[in-house]
C-alpha positions in Angstrom: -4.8 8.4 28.1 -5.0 6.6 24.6 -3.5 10.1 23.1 -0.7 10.5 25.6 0.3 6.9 25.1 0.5 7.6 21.2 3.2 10.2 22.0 5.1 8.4 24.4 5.2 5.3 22.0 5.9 7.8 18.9 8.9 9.7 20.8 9.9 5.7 21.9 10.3 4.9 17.9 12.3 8.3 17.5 14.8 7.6 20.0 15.4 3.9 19.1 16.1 5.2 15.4 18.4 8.2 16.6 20.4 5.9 18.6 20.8 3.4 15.7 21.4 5.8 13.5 24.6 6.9 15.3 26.0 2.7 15.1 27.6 0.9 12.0 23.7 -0.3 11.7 22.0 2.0 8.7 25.8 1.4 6.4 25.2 -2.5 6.7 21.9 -2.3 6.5 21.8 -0.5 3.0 23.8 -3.4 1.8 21.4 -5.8 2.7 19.8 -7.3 -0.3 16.4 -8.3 2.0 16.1 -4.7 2.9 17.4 -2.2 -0.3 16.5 -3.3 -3.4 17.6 -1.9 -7.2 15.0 0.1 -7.3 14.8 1.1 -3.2 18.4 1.5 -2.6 19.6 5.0 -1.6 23.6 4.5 -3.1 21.3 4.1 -6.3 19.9 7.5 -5.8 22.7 8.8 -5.8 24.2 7.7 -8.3 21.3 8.9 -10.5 22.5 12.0 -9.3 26.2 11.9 -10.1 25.0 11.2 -13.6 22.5 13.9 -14.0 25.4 16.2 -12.9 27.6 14.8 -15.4 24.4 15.6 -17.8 24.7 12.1 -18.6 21.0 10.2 -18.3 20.4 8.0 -16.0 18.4 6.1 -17.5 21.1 5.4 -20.3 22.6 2.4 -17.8 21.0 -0.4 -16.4 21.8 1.3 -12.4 19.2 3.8 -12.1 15.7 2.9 -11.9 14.0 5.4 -9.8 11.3 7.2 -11.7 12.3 11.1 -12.6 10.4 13.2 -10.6 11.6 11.4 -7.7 14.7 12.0 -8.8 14.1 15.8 -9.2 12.6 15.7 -5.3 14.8 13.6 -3.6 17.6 16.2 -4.0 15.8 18.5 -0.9 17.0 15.5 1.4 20.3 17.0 0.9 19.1 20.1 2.8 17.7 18.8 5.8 18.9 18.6 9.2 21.5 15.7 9.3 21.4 14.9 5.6 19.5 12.0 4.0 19.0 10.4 7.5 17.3 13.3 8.9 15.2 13.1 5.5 13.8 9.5 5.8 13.3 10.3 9.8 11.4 13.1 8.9 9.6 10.3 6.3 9.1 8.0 9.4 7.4 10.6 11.3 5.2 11.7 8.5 3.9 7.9 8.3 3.5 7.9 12.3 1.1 11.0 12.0 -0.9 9.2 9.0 -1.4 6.2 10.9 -2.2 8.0 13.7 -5.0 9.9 11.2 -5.8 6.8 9.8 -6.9 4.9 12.8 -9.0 7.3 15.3 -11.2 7.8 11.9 -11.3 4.6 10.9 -12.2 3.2 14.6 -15.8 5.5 13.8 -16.1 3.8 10.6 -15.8 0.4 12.3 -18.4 1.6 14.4 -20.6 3.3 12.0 -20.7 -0.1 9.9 -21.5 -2.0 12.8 -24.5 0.3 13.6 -26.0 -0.3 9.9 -25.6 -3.7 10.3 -26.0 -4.7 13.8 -30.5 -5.6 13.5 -28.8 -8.5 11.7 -26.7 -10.0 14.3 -27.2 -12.9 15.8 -28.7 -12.0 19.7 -26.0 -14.5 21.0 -23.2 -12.7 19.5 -23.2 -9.7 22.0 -19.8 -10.9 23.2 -18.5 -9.2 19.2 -19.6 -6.2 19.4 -17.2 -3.5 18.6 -17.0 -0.9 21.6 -16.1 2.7 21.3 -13.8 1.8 24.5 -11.8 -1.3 22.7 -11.5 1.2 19.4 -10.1 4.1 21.9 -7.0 2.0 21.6 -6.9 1.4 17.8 -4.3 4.2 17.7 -1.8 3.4 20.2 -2.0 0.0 19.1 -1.2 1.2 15.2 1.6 3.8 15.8 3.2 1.1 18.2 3.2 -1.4 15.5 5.2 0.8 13.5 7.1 2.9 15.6 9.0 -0.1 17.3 8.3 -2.9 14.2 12.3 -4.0 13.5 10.8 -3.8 9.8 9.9 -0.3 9.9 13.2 0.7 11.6 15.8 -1.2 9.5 13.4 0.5 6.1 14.1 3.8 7.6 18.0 3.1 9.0 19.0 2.0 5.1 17.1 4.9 3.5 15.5 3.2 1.3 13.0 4.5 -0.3 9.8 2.1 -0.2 9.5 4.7 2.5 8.1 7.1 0.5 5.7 4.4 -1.5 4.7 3.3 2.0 3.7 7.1 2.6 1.6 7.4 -0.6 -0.2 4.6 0.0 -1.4 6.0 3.8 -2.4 8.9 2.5 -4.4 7.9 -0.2 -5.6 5.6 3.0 -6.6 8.1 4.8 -8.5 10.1 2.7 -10.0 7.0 1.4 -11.2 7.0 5.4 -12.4 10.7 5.2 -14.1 10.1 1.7 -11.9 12.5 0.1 -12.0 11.2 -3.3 -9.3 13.6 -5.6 -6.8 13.3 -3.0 -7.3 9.7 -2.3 -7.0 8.9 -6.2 -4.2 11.0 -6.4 -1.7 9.3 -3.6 -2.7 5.8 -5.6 -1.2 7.8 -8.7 1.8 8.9 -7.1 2.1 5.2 -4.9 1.6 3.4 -8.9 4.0 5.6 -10.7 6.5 5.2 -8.1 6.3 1.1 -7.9 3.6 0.3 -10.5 1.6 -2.6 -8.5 -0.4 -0.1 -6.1 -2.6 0.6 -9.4 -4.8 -2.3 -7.9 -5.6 -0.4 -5.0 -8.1 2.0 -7.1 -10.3 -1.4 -7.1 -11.4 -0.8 -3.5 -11.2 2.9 -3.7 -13.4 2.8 -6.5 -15.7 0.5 -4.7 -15.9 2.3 -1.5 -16.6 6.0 -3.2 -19.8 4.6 -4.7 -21.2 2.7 -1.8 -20.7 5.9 0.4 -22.3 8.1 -2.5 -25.5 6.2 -2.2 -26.3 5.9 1.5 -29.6 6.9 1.0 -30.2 4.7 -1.6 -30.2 0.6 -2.0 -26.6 -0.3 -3.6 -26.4 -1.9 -6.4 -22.7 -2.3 -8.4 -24.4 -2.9 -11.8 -26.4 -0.1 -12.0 -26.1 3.3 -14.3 -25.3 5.2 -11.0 -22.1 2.5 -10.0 -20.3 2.8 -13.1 -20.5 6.5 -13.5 -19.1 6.7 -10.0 -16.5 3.9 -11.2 -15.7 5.6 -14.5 -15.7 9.1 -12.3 -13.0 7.0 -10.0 -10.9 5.6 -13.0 -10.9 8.8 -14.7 -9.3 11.0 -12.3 -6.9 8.3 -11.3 -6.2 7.6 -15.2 -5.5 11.6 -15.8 -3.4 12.0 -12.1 -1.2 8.9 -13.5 -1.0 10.4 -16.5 -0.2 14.1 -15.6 2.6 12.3 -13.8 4.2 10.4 -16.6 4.0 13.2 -18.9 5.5 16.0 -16.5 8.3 12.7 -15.9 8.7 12.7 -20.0 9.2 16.7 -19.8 11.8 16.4 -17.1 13.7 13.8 -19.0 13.1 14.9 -22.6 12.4 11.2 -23.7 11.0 8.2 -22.9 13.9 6.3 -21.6 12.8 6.0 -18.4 9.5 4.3 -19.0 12.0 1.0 -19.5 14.5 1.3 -16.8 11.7 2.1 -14.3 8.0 -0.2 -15.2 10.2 -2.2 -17.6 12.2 -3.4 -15.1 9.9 -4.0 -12.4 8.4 -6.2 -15.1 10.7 -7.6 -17.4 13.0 -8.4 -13.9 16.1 -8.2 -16.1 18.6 -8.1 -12.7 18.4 -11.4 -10.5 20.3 -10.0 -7.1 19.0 -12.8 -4.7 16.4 -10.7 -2.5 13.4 -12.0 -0.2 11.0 -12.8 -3.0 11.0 -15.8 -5.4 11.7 -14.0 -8.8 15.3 -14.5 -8.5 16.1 -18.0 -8.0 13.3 -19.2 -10.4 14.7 -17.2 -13.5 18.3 -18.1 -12.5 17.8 -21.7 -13.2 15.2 -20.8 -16.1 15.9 -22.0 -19.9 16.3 -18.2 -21.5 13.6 -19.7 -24.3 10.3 -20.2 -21.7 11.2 -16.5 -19.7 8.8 -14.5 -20.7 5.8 -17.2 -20.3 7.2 -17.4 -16.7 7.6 -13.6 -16.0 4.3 -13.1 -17.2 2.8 -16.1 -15.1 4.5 -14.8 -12.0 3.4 -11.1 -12.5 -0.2 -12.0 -13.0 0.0 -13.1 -9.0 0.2 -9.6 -7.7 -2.9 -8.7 -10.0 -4.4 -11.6 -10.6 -6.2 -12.0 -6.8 -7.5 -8.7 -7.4 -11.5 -9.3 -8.9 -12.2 -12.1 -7.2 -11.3 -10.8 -4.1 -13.2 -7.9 -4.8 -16.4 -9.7 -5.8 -16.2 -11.4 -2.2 -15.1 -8.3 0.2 -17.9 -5.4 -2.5 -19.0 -4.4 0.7 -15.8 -4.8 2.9 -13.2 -2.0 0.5 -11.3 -1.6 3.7 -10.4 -4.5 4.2 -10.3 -5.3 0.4 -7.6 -2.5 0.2 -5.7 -4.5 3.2 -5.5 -7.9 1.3 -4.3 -6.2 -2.0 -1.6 -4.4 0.2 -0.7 -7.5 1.6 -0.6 -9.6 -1.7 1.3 -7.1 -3.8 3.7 -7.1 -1.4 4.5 -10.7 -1.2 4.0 -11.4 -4.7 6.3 -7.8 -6.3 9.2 -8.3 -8.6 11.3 -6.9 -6.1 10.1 -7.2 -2.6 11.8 -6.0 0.6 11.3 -5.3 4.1 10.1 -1.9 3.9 6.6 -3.5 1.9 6.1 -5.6 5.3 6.6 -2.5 7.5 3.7 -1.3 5.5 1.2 -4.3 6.0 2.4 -4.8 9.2 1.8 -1.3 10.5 -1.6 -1.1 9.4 -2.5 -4.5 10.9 -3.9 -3.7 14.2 -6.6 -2.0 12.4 -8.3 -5.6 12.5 -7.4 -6.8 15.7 -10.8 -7.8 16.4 -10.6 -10.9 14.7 -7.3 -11.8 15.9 -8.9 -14.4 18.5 -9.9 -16.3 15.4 -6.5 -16.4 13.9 -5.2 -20.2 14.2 -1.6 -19.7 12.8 0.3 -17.3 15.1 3.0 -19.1 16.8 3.6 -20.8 13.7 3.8 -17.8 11.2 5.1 -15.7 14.1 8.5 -18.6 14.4 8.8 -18.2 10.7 9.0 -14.7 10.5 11.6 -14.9 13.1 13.4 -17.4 11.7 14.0 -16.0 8.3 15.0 -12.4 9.8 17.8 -14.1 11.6 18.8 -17.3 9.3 18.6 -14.8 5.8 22.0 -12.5 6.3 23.7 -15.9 7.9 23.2 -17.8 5.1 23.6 -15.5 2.8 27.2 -15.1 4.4 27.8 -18.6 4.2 26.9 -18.6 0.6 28.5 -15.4 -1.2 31.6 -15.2 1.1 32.3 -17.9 3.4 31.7 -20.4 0.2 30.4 -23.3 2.9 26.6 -22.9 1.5 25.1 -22.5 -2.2 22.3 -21.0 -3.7 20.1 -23.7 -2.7 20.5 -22.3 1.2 19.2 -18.5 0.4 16.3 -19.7 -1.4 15.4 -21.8 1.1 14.9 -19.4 3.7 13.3 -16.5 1.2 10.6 -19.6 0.4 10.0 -19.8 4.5 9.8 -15.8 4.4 7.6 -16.4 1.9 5.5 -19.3 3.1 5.1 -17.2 6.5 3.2 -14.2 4.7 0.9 -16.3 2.9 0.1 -17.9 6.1 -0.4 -14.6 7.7 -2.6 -13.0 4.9 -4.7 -16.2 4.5 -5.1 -16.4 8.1 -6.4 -13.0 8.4 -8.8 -13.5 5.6 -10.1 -16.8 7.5 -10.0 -14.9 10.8 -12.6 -11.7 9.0 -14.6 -14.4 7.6 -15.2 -16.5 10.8 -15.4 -13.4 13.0 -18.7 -12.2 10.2 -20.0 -15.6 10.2 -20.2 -15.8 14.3 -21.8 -12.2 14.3 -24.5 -13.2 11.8 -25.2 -17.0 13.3 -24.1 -16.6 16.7 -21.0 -18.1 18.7 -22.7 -21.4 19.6 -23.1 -23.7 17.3 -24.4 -27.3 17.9 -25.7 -30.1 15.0 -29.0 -31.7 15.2 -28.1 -34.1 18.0 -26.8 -31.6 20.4 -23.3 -32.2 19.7 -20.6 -29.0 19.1 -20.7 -28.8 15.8 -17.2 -27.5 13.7 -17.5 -24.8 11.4 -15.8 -24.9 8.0 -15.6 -21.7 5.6 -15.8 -23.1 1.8 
């Protein structure tokens, strides 16, 4: 039943993006600054390709900053069926099938880790347990989340191409689920040369490769066997990164594009108003304290990263799912195709959902922002009745209403363990209820 319903709900998703597709939707949308990007927007593409046409660089400009193999491949979406929208439906489809791959596996992971730990649990936290019935679900519940998420659909009506980021990232997922190391390290290669901040995500990979290479020993992550499996990790990562910037340095004949592409994900030289904070900060920044601030503000997408790895060693899964979430609120340039992502993949913890405390609230936010950002925007850039001050205001609640989600999600994992480990009943000495508090 779970199956059929995956098909019905993936076919649902098609046919709601076919029918947009054929509306004034996908133009306006790829002129939307919370959904396209200077480095996601498709008119950018091609312009990258008018100038390589020319045999003009297009990296000699400040327009182009896609990196040069991706250049070199987007060109096939010319060729398929209905052009470039055919290509990023094809795209959406792809991601449907890997989430679809991602979750039935992952459901006996959830299950398998339960098993190892369960002569722990506490006896009066039965009501927790993870069933092979509730998991049955985990992949209608995932594909749904994506095939009918506006965020997912608006990503794949203005072509942009997070898309294909998105992509890399579930695959190197998935294998991470199937314990496919090469090709797991390799999709976190192609995800990091194609935006840069998915090089964090080799943290949990590298983490969960060496606690499933010694099951049948105890794990420790300082011994001689942990960092040869780490180093083993890093090194085919570091050469599948590198392989890829040097066949992008053949393509192009010069290093050019190493600026207009990392460069300017990290230097944020163009300050188009989008959904994240970069903008409006470095606007109203004295040119002379720039770089201490760029440099503070890039450290938050990486700077999360050990610490949370120190307290989720034994959790990479849902290490990896933090990170994901983080890098995407905290990115240079964010935009609603990195939400599609974390939101796609969300269900995957639905268990602890009854512990979340934030939902209406974050769930109003969300909604809120998605409506209020393109009318003030209008107000602001062509009506003249608003200012900057508007814009910002709603990209801080957009903002706001992701940390609140991610941080709720961590509190929700954390109580859900501590209930399963102590029980669901807790009382204080003199019979009273007693209230919980995570430090």
């Amino acid at each position: 039943m779970a199956s059929a319903g995956v098909y019905i709900i993936g076919l649902l998703g098609v046919i709601v993006r076919v029918i947009l597709m054929n509306s004034y939707l996908p133009k306006w949308l790829q002129t939307r600054n919370e959904v396209v990007t200077p480095i996601t927007s498709w008119n950018n593409v091609e312009e990258g390709f008018s100038l390589q046409d020319q045999l003009v660089s297009p990296y000699s400009g400040d327009l182009f900053h896609e990196t040069p193999l991706a250049l070199r491949g987007l060109r096939i979406a010319h060729y398929f069926p209905y052009g470039v929208s055919g290509f990023f439906m094809f795209i959406d489809v792809l991601t449907m099938v890997f989430l679809y791959k991602i979750a039935a596996p992952f459901a006996k992971y959830l299950l398998c880790n339960q098993e190892e730990e369960k002569k722990n649990y506490s006896t009066k936290a039965d009501s927790l347990v993870l069933t092979g019935n509730y998991l049955s679900w985990l992949p209608i519940m995932v594909v749904a989340m994506h095939a009918l998420n506006p965020f997912s659909i608006m990503t794949t009506l203005a072509a942009s191409t997070a898309a294909l980021t998105n992509l890399a990232v579930l695959i190197a997922f998935y294998n991470m689920v199937i314990d496919n190391r090469l090709l797991s390290t390799l999709f976190i290669a192609v995800a990091s040369y194609q935006s840069l901040y998915p090089i964090v995500f080799i943290v949990p990979a590298a983490l969960h490769f060496y606690k499933n290479s010694c099951k049948s020993s105890p794990v420790s992550y300082t011994s001689k066997d942990s960092v040869c499996s780490f180093a083993e990790t890093l090194s085919i990562f570091g050469m599948f990164l590198g392989l890829l910037i040097g066949f992008s340095f053949l393509a192009e004949k010069s290093w050019d594009f190493l600026f207009s592409t990392y460069g300017f994900i990290l230097s944020v030289p163009d300050l188009t108003p989008n959904i994240g904070v970069f903008w409006y900060f470095f606007t109203e920044m004295f040119e002379h304290f720039r770089t201490l601030f760029v440099c503070v503000f890039q450290l938050n997408a990486v700077a999360y990263t050990f610490p949370l790895a120190i307290k989720f060693t034994e959790k990479p899964f849902f290490l990896l799912y933090v990170l994901i979430f983080l890098t995407s609120i905290f990115k240079s340039y964010p935009s609603y195709g990195d939400t599609a992502l974390y939101f796609s993949l969300l269900p995957l913890w639905s268990h602890v959902f009854p512990y979340m405390r934030n939902t209406l609230v974050v769930g109003g936010m969300y909604i809120c922002s998605v409506i209020l950002a393109p009318i003030l925007y209008h107000l602001w850039i062509f009506a003249g009745s608003a200012n900057a001050n508007f814009y910002f205001a709603i990209t801080l609640v957009y903002s706001t209403a992701q940390i609140f989600l991610v941080t709720d999600v961590i509190f929700a994992y954390l109580r859900r363990e501590f209930d399963l480990y102590h029980g669901t009943e807790h009382v204080n000495p003199d019979g009273t209820k007693a209230r919980i508090k995570l430090d």
